[in-house]
C-alpha positions, -999 to 999 in steps of 0.1 A, spaced: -70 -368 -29 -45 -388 -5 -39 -379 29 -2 -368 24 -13 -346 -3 -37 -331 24 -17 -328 51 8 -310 34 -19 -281 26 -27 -282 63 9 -278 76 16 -251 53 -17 -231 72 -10 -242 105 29 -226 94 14 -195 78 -9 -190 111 22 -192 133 42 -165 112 12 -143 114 20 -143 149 -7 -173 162 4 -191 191 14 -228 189 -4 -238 223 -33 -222 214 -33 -243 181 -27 -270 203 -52 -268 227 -85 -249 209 -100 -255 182 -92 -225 160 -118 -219 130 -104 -224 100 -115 -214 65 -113 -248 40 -109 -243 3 -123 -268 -22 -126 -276 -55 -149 -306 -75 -136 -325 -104 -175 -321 -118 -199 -289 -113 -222 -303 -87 -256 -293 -74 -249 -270 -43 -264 -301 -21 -241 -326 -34 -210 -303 -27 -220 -298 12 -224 -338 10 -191 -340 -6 -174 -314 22 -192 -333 47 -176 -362 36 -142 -352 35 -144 -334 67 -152 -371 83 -123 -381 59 -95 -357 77 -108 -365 108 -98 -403 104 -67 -396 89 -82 -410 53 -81 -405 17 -107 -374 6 -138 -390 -12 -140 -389 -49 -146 -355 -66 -139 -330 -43 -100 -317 -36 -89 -298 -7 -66 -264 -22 -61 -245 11 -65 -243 44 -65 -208 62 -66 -205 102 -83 -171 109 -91 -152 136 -133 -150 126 -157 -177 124 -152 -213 105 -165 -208 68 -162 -234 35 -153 -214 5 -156 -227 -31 -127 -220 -57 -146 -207 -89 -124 -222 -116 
């Protein structure tokens, strides 16, 4: 997955999270937990996915391409603690 495919998915939380009444400095200025939502190309062993999210957590944070098998779907800024969730297919 590109980076412009990603960073589309995260504008459209960081939009949804302001019409839900968030506030924009607070987005801003905290880091706000966030639920990510993934999906493999391949059924992986539960290590290799946490590997894989690890990965492409690293990826976002440079700005870079996602590694190979695993595709960010959503993003969802909540109000509770940070969590990875799994899309069953």
């Amino acid at each position: 997955m590109i980076y412009q495919e990603y960073e589309k998915i995260v504008k459209e939380a960081l939009h949804d999270y302001l019409q839900r009444g968030g506030s924009l400095v607070e987005a801003a200025l905290k880091d706000i937990p966030k639920e990510y939502i993934y999906e493999f190309d391949d059924k992986y062993p539960e290590d290799t996915q946490k590997q894989l999210i690890d990965k492409a957590h690293q990826a976002m944070r440079r700005r870079q391409d996602l590694p190979n098998g695993i595709r960010l779907v959503k993003v969802v800024f909540t109000m509770g603690e940070k969590e990875e969730r799994i899309r069953k297919s």
